[in-house]
C-alpha positions as CSV (number, residue, x, y, z in Angstrom):
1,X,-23.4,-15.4,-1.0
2,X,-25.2,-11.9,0.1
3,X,-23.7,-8.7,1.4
4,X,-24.5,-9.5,4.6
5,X,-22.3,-13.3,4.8
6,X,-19.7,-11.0,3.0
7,X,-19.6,-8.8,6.3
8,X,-19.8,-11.8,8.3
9,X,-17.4,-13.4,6.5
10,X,-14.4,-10.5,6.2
11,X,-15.3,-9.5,9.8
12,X,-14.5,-12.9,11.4
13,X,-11.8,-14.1,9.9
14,X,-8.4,-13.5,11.6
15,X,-5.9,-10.3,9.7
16,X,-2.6,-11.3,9.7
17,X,-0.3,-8.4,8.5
18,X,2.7,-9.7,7.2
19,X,4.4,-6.0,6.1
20,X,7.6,-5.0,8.2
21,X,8.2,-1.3,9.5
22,X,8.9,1.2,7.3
23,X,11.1,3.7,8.4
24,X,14.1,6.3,7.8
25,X,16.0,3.0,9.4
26,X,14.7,0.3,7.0
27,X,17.9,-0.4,5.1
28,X,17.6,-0.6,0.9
29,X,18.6,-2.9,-1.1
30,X,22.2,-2.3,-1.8
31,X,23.0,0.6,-3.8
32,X,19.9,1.9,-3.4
33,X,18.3,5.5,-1.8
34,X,16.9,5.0,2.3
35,X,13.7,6.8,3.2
36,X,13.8,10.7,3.8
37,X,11.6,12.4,5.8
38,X,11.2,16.1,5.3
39,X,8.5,18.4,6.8
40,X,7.8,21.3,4.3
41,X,5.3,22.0,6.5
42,X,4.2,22.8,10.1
43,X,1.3,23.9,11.7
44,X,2.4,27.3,12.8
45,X,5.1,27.5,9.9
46,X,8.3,25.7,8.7
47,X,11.6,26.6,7.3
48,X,11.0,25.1,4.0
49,X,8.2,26.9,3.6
50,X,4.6,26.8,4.7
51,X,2.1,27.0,7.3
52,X,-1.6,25.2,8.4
53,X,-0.7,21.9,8.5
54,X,2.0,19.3,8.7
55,X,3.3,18.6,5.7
56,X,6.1,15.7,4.5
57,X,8.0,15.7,1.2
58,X,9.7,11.9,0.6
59,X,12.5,10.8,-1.6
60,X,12.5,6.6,-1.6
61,X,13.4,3.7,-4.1
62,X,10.9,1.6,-4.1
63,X,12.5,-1.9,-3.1
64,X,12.6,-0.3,0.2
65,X,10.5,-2.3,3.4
66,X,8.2,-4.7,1.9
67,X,7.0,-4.4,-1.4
68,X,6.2,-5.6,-5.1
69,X,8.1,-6.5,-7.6
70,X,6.4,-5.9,-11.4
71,X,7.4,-7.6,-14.4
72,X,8.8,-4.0,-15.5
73,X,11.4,-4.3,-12.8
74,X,13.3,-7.4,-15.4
75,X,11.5,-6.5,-18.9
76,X,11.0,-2.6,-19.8
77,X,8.3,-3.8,-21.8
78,X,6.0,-5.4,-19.2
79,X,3.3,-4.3,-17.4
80,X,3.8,-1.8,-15.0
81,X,2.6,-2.1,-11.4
82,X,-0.7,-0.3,-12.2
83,X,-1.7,-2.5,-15.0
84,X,-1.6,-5.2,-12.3
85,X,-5.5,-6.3,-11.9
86,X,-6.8,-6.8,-8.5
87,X,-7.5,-10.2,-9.6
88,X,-3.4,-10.4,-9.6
89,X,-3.0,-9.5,-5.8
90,X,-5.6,-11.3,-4.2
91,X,-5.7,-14.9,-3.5
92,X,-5.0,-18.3,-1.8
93,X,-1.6,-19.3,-1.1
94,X,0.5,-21.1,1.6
95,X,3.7,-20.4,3.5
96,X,6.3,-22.8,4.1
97,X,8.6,-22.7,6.5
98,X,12.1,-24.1,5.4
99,X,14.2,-22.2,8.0
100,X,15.1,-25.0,9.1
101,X,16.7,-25.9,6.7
102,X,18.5,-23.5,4.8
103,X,22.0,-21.2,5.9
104,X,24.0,-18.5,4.5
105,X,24.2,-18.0,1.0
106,X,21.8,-21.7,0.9
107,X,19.4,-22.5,-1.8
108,X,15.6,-23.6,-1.1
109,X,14.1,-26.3,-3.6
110,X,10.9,-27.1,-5.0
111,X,11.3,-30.8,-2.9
112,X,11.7,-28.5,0.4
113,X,8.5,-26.7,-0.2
114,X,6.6,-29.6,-1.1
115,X,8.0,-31.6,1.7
116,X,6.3,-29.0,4.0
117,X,3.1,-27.9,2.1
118,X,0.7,-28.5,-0.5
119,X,1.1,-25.9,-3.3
120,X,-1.6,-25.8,-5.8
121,X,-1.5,-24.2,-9.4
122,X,-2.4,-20.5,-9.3
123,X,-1.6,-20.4,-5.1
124,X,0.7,-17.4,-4.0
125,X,4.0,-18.9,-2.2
126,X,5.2,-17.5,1.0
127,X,8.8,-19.1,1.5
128,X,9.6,-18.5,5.1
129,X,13.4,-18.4,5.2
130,X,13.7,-17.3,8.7
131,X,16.3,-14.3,7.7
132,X,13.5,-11.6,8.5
133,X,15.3,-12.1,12.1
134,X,17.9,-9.5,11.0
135,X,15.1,-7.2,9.9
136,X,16.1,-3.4,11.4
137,X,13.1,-3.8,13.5
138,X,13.9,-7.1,15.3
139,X,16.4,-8.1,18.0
140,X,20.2,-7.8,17.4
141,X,21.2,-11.8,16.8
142,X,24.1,-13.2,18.8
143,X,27.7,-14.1,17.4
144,X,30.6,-14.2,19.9
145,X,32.7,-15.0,16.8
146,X,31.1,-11.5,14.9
147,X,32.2,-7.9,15.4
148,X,30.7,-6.7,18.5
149,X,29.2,-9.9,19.5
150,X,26.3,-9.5,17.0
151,X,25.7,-10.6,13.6
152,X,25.5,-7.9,11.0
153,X,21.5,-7.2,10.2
154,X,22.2,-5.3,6.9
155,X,24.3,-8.4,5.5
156,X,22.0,-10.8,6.7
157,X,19.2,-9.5,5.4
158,X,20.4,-8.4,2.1
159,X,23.8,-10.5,1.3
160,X,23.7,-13.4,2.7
161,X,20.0,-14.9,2.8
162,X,19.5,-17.9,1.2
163,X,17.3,-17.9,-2.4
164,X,15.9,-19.8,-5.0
165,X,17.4,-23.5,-6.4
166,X,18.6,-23.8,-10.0
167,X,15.1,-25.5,-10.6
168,X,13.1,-22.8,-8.3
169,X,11.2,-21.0,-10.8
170,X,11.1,-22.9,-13.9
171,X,8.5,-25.1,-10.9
172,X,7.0,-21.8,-10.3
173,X,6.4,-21.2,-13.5
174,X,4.6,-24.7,-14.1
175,X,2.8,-24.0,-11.3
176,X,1.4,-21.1,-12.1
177,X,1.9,-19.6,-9.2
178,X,1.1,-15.7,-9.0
179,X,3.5,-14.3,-6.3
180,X,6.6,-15.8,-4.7
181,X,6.8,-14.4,-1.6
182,X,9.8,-13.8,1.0
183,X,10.8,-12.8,4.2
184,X,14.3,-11.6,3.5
185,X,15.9,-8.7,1.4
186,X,15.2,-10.0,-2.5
187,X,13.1,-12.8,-3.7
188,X,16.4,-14.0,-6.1
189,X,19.6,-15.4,-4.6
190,X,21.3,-12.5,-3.5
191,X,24.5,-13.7,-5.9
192,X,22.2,-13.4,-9.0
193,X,21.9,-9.8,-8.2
194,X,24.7,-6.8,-8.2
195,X,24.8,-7.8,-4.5
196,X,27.4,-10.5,-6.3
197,X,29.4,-7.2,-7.9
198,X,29.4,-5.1,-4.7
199,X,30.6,-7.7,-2.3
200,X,32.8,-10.1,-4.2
201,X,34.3,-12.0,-0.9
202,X,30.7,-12.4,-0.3
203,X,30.4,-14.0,-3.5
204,X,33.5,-16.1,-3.0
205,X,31.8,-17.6,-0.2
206,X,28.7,-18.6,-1.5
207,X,30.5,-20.1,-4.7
208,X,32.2,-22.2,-2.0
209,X,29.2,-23.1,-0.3
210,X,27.6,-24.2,-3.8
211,X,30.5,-26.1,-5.0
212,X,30.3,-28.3,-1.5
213,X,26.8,-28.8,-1.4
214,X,26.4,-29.5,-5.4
215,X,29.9,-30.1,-6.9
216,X,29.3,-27.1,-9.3
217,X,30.6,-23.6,-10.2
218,X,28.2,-20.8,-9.6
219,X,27.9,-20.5,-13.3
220,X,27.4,-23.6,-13.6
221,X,24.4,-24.0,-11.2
222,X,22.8,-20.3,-12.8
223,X,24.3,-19.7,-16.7
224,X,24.1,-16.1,-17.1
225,X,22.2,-16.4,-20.3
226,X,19.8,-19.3,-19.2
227,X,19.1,-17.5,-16.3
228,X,18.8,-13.9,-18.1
229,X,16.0,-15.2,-20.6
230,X,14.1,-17.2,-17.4
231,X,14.1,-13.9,-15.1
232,X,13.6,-11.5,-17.5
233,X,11.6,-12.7,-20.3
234,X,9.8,-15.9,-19.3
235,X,8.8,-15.0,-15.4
236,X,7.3,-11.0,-17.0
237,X,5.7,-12.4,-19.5
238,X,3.8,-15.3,-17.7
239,X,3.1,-12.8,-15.0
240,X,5.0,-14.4,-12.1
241,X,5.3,-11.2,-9.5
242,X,7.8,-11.0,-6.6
243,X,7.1,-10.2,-3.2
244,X,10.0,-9.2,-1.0
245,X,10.3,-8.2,2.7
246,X,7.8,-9.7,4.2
247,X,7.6,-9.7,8.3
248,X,5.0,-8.7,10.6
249,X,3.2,-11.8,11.9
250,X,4.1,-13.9,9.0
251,X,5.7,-16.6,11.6
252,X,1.5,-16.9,13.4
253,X,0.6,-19.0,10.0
254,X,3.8,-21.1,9.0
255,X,3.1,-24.1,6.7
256,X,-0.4,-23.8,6.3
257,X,-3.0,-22.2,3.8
258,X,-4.4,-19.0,3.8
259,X,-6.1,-16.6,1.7
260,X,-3.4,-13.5,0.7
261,X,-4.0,-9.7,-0.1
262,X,-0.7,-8.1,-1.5
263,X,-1.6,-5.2,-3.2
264,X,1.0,-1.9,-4.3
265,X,0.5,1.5,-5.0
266,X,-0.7,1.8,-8.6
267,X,1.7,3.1,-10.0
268,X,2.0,3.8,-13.5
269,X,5.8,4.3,-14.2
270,X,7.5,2.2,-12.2
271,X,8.7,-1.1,-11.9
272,X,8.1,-2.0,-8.0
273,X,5.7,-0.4,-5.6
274,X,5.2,-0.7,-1.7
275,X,2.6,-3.3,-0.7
276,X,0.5,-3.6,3.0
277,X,0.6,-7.5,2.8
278,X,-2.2,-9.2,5.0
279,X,-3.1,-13.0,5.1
280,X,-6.6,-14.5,6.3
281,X,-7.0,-17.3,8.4
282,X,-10.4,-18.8,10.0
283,X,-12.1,-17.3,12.4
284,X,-14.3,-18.3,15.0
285,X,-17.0,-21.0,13.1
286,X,-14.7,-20.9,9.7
287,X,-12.3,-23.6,8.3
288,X,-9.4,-23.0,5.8
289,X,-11.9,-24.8,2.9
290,X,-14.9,-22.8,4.3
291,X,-13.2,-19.5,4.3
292,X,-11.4,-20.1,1.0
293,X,-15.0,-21.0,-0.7
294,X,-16.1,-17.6,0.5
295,X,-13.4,-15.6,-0.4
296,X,-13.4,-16.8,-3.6
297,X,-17.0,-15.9,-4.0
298,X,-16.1,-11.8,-2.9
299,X,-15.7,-9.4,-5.3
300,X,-13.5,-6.0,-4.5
301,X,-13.8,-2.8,-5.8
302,X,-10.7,-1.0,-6.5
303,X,-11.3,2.9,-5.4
304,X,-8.0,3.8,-5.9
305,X,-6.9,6.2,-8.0
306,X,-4.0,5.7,-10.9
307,X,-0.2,6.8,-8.9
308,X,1.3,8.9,-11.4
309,X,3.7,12.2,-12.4
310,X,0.9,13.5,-13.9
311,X,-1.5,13.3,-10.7
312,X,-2.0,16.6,-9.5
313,X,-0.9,17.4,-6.0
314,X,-3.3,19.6,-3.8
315,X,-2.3,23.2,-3.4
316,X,1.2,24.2,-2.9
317,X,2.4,20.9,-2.2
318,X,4.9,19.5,-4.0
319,X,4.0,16.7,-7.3
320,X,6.0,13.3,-8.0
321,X,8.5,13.0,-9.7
322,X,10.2,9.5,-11.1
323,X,14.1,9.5,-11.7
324,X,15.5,6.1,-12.8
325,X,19.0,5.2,-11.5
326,X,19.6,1.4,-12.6
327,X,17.9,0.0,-16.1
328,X,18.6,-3.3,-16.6
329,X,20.4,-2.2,-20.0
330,X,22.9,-0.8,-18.1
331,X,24.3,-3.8,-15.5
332,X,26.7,-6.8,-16.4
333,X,25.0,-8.9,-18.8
334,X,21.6,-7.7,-18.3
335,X,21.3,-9.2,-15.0
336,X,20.2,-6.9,-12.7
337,X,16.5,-4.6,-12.4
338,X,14.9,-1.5,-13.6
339,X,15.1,1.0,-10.3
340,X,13.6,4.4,-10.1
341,X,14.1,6.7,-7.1
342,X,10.6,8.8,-6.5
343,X,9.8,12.1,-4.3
344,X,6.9,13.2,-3.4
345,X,4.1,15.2,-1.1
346,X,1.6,13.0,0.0
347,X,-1.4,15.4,-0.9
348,X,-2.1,13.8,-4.5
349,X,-3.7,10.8,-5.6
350,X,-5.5,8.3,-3.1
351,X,-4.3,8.5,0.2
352,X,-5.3,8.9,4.4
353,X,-4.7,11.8,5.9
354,X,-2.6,10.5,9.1
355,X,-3.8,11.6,12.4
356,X,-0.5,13.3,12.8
357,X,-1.2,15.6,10.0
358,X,-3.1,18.4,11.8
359,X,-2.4,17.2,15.6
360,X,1.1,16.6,16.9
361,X,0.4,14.2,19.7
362,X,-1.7,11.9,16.9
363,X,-0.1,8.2,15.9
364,X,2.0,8.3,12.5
365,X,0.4,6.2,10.1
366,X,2.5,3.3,11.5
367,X,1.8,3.5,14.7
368,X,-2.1,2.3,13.8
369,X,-2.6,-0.8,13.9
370,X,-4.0,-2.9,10.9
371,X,-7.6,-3.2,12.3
372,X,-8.6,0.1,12.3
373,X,-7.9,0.4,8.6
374,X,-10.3,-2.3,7.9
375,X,-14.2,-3.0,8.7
376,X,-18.0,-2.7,7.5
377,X,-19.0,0.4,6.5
378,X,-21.0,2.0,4.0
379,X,-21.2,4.0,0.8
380,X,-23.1,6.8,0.6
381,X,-23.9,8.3,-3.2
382,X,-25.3,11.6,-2.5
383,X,-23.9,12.8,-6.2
384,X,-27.4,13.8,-6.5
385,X,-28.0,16.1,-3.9
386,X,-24.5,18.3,-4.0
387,X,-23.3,21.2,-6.4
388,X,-20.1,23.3,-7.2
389,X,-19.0,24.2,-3.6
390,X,-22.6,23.1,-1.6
391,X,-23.0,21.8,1.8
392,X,-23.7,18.4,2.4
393,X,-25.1,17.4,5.8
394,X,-26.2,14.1,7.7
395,X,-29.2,14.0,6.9
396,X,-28.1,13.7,3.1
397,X,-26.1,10.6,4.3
398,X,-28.7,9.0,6.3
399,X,-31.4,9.0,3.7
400,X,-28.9,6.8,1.7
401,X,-27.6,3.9,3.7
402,X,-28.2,2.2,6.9
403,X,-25.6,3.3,9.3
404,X,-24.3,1.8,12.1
405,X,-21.9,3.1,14.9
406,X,-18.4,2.8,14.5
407,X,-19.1,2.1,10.8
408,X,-16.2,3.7,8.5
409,X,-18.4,6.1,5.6
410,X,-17.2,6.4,2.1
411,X,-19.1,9.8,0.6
412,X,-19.5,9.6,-3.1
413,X,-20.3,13.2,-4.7
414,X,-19.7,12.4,-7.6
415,X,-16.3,14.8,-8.1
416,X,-14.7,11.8,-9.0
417,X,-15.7,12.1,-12.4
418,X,-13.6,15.7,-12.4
419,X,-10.6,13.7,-11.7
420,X,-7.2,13.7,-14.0
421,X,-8.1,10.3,-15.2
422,X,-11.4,10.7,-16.0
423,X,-12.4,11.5,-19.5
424,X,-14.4,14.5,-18.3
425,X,-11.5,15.7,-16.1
426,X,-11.3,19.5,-14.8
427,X,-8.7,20.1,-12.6
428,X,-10.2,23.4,-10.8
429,X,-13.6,22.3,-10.3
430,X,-12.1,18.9,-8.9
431,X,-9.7,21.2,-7.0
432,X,-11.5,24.2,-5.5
433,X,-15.3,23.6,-6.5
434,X,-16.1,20.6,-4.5
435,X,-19.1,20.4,-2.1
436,X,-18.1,20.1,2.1
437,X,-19.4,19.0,5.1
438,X,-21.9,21.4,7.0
439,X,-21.3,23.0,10.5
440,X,-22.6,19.9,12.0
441,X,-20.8,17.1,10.5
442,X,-17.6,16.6,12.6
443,X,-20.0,16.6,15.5
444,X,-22.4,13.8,14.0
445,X,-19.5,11.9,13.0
446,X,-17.9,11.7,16.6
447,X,-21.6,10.7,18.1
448,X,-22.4,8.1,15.0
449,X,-18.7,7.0,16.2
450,X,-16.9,6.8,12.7
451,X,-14.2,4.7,12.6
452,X,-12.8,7.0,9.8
453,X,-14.1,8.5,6.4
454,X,-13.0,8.9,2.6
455,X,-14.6,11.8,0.0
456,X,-13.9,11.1,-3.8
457,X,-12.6,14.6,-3.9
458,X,-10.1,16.3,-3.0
459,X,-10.4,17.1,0.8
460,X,-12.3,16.2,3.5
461,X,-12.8,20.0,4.2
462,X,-15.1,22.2,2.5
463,X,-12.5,23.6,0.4
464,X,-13.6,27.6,1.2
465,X,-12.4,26.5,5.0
466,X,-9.1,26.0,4.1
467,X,-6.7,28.3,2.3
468,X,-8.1,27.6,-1.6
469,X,-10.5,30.5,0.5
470,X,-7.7,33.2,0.6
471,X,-6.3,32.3,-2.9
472,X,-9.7,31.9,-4.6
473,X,-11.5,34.9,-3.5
474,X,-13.8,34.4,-6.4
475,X,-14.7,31.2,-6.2
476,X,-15.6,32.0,-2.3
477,X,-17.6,34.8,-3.3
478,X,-19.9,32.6,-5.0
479,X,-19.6,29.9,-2.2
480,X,-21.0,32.5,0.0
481,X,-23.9,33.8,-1.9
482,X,-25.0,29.9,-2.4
483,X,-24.9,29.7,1.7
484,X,-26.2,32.4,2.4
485,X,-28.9,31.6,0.4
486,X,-29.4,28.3,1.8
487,X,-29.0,29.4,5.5
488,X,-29.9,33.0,5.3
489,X,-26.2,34.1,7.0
490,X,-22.5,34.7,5.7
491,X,-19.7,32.6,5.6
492,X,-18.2,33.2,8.9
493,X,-21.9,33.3,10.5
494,X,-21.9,29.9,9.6
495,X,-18.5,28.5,10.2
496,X,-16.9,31.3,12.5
497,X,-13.4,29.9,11.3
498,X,-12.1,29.9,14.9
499,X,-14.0,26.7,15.1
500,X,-14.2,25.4,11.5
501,X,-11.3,26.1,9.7
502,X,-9.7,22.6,8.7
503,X,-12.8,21.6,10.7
504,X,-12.4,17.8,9.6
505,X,-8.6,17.8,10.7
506,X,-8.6,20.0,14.0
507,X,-12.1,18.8,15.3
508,X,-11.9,14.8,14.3
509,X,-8.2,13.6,14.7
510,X,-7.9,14.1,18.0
511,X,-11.0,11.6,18.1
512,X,-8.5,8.9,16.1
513,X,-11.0,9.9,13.0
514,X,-9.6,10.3,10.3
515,X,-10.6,10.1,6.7
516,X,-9.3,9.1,2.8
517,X,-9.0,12.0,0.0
518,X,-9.0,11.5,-3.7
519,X,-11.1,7.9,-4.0
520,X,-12.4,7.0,-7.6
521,X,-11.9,4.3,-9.7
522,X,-14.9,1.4,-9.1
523,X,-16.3,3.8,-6.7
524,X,-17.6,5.2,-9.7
525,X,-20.2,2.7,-10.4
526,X,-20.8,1.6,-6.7
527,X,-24.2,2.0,-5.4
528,X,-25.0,2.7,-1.7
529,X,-24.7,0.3,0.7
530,X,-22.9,-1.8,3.4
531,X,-20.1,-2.5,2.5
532,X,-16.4,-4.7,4.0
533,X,-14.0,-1.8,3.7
534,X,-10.6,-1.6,3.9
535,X,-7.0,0.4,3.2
536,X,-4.1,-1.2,2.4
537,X,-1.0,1.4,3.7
538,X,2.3,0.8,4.0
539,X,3.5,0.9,8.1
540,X,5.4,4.0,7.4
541,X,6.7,4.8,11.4
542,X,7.3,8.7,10.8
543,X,4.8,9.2,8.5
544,X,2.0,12.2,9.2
545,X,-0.2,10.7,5.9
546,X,0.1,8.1,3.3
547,X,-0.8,6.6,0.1
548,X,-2.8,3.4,0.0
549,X,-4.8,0.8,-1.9
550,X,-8.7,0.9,-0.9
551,X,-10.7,-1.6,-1.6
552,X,-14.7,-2.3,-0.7
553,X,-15.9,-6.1,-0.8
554,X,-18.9,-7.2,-1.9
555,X,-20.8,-10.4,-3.4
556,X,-19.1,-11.5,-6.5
557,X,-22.5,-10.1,-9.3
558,X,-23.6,-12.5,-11.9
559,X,-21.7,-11.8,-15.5
C-alpha cells in the first residue's frame, strides 16, 4: 500500500460515530460527579476572573457519556489509560444486536452473540443491547403503567440494563477479544456493581428474574470471589478493556463487521478516560474483506501528547487536578472500581481550540459534526526554518508539501521537543518563545480553504499577539528587534493589534477554521507529507474547546 491508496482508502470509507452526547445532562454512573461547566473566562471579562477569550474550567468523573474503561479501573496495579498502545484501540470487530432478546435486569450469552455474528479472536465486540433508547439524548419511552406515562431514562440506562452471562467473559477472555463494547450505562451487569448496594429493591428484582430464568441465587450464578479474581485480576492482566456508552449511529451497522477506532484521552493517572468511538464500513468500490486488508496495512501516528497533573496549562488558566473518590479497596468485598473525579482548563496538553472559544455565535465542539475533524492533509516540518519567537509564513509551508484546498495542515516547528515530556523540556521557551504565523497567514489560510490547523506548540498565535506580550515585556523586546530586523518596521507596524491580536482566533473562526495546540508525540519523527488526518474529541454539547486524540495515517513502513 502507498500513501496515496491510504488517502483513498480512509477518505472513502463510510465514519460511523458511535459516541453519545456529552453534556451537563448526561447522567453518571450512580454515585458519581455530572459534568460542570464553568466559564472563568469571557471575552470582555468574567466574574471568576479574566478577560480575552472564553474560557471553561470542568469538574467530571470520568465514566461519564461514552468512554474507556482501563485495567486500572479493577487492579491499581494495571496499566493506566495512557499506557494503552494505539495498537490496543484500533481494530476489527463486529456488533451484535441481541435486543431482541434480552429485558430488564436479563443476561446476554456467548450462544446469543454467536447466534448473530461471527466473532473472531482478537475482534472488538459491540453488544447492542438496545437500552441506549433511554440515553438523556433520545426520546422519552412510553409506560402507561410508569410514573408520568414514561419509563425512567436514568434507571434504564444505568439500573436496570441487561449484562453479561455467568460464562460472558471467561469466552472473552478465550477469545482474545480487545474491547467489549456496550450501548448502555456499564459493560458489567449492573447487580455486579454498587448499583446492587444503592438500589436493593432493584436488586431484589433482578435476583427474581435470575432465579426464574436459571433456577439459581444471584450468588450462585456470580460467587463474589470467583467473580472478584475474573474482573479484577484475570480480565487487567490479559488486557481485556471496557467500552461503555456507546450511541450515536451504532444502530446503522448492527450484526455485521467493521473496522473500530476507540481511543481515550491519555491519561496517565487514571483509571477510565472519555473516548470519540467511530466504526468504518465500505465505501463506494470497498467490501468488508477489502477494507479490512487495507486497514490493517495503515499505520497511525499518535501526536497526542501524555494527559497528566503535571502538564502545564497555558497562562493563567487553571492545571488538572486528579481526586479519587472510590478505590476498589474500599467497597464490599472488593467488587467495585477505582473512580477519580478530575477538573480542569482546557488550555494544556493536546487539544482543539473550539470555534466557540474566541466567537460567541461559533458551534461548541459538539455541535461539529465528525467529518470535519477528519480528512487528508499534510504535515509540514519547517523546524528548520523558525527560531525563538520568528515568523513563519506560507511560503515556508509551501516549499514543504503539496497542498491542496480544503486540506487540514499540521505545522511542525519543532517546539515539540521543549515539551514537559520531552527529555530536553523548557517550559518558558515552549511557553512564550515559540515562532507565529506572519501578517499574512490567516488570510492564506481562508483562500487555501483549510479545513482546520494544529502547531506542536503552544498556540496558534504568535505568542507576542496575545497577552504573554504584556507579561513578558522582555521577551517582546527581543521579538521586536528580530522583526524589525526582518521587515524593517516595529511590532505594531507589522501587526497593528487592532487587526492581529489573537489573529488566529478572531480572524479564522468565524471561517469554521479552527486549529489543534500542543501536538507531539510521533509527530516528532514524521516527515512532510500528505497525510489521512484525524481528531478523536469527545461530543462535548457546551464545550468552547476540548481535549482529543490525533492521529495521522500512513502506509504501515517495513520493520
Amino acid at each position: 500500500m502507498n500513501r496515496q491508496d491510504v488517502l483513498t482508502t480512509l477518505a472513502n470509507a463510510r465514519w460511523h460515530d458511535l459516541t453519545q452526547p456529552l453534556s451537563i445532562f448526561t447522567p453518571p454512573f450512580p454515585g458519581e460527579m455530572p459534568l460542570q461547566v464553568h466559564f472563568f473566562k469571557r471575552l470582555t471579562g468574567s466574574w471568576g476572573g479574566g478577560q480575552g477569550a472564553n474560557g471553561q474550567l470542568i469538574e467530571w468523573s470520568n465514566n461519564t457519556g461514552t468512554h474507556l474503561v482501563g485495567p486500572r479501573a479493577f487492579h491499581s496495579g494495571a496499566a493506566a489509560i495512557a499506557d494503552l498502545p494505539l495498537a490496543a484501540l484500533f481494530g476489527p470487530g463486529v456488533v451484535a444486536d441481541v435486543s431482541d432478546a434480552v429485558g430488564d435486569y436479563g443476561f446476554y450469552s456467548p450462544a446469543m452473540i454467536r447466534d448473530r455474528v461471527a466473532v473472531r479472536e482478537g475482534d472488538i465486540l459491540v453488544v447492542h443491547t438496545g437500552y441506549r433508547r433511554y440515553a438523556w439524548d433520545q426520546p422519552d419511552v412510553a409506560n402507561p403503567a410508569a410514573q408520568g406515562g414514561v419509563e425512567n431514562k436514568e434507571f434504564g440506562y444505568y439500573v436496570r440494563h441487561p449484562g453479561p452471562s455467568p460464562d460472558f467473559f471467561p469466552w472473552a477472555l478465550e477469545m482474545k477479544l480487545k474491547v467489549v463494547g456496550v450501548d448502555c450505562g456499564c459493560a458489567e451487569h449492573p447487580m455486579n456493581t454498587n448499583v446492587r448496594r444503592l438500589h436493593p429493591g432493584e436488586f431484589e428484582r433482578a435476583a427474581a428474574r435470575a432465579r426464574e430464568t436459571t433456577g439459581k441465587t444471584w450468588d450462585e450464578l456470580f460467587p463474589a470471589a470467583e467473580y472478584y479474581a475474573l474482573t479484577h485480576r484475570e480480565m487487567p492482566r490479559a488486557g481485556l478493556l471496557l467500552l461503555e456508552g456507546l450511541g450515536g449511529d451504532v444502530g446503522e451497522i448492527l450484526n455485521r463487521r467493521a473496522w473500530f477506532f476507540v481511543p481515550p484521552l491519555p491519561f496517565l493517572e487514571v483509571e477510565s478516560s472519555w473516548s470519540r468511538v467511530v466504526a468504518l464500513t465500505p465505501g463506494e468500490g470497498q467490501d468488508d474483506a477489502g477494507l479490512e486488508a487495507a486497514l490493517g496495512a495503515i499505520e497511525a501516528l499518535d501526536m497526542t501528547l501524555p494527559f497528566s497533573v503535571q502538564t502545564p496549562q497555558w497562562a493563567n488558566y487553571e492545571p488538572l487536578s486528579v481526586k479519587y473518590t472510590k478505590r476498589v479497596g474500599g467497597q464490599d468485598l472488593g467488587l467495585g472500581r477505582n473512580n477519580a473525579h478530575c477538573r480542569a482548563s482546557f488550555h494544556l496538553a493536546t487539544h482543539m481550540d473550539g470555534e466557540k472559544h474566541f466567537w460567541a455565535a461559533g458551534r461548541t465542539i459538539g455541535e461539529v459534526p465528525l467529518d470535519y475533524w477528519h480528512g487528508p492533509g499534510v504535515i509540514a516540518d519547517i523546524s528548520a526554518e523558525v527560531s525563538d519567537s520568528s515568523v513563519y509564513t506560507p511560503a515556508m509551508i509551501e516549499a514543504q508539501v503539496d497542498l491542496e484546498d480544503g486540506d487540514i495542515l499540521l505545522i511542525k516547528t519543532g517546539w515539540h521537543r521543549y515539551g514537559w515530556a520531552s527529555p530536553d523540556s523548557d517550559e518558558f521557551r515552549y511557553m512564550i518563545q515559540h515562532p507565529g504565523p506572519s501578517p499574512d497567514f490567516a488570510d492564506w489560510c481562508i483562500a487555501r480553504k483549510i479545513k482546520w490547523l494544529g502547531i506542536d506548540c503552544v498556540a496558534m498565535e504568535h505568542p507576542m499577539n496575545t497577552i504573554q506580550r504584556i507579561w513578558h515585556p522582555g521577551t517582546f523586546a527581543v521579538a521586536n528587534a528580530k522583526l524589525r530586523e526582518r521587515y524593517g518596521k516595529d511590532w505594531d507596524e507589522v501587526y497593528p493589534q487592532d487587526k492581529y491580536y489573537q489573529d488566529m482566533h478572531l480572524n479564522l473562526f468565524p471561517k469554521h477554521i479552527v486549529h489543534a495546540e500542543n501536538l507531539g508525540g510521533a509527530l516528532a519523527d514524521a516527515e512532510s507529507g500528505r497525510y489521512y488526518i484525524a481528531a478523536f474529541i469527545q461530543r462535548g454539547m457546551e464545550l468552547a474547546s476540548c481535549w482529543g486524540r490525533f492521529v495521522a495515517f500512513r502506509e504501515r513502513l517495513a520493520d
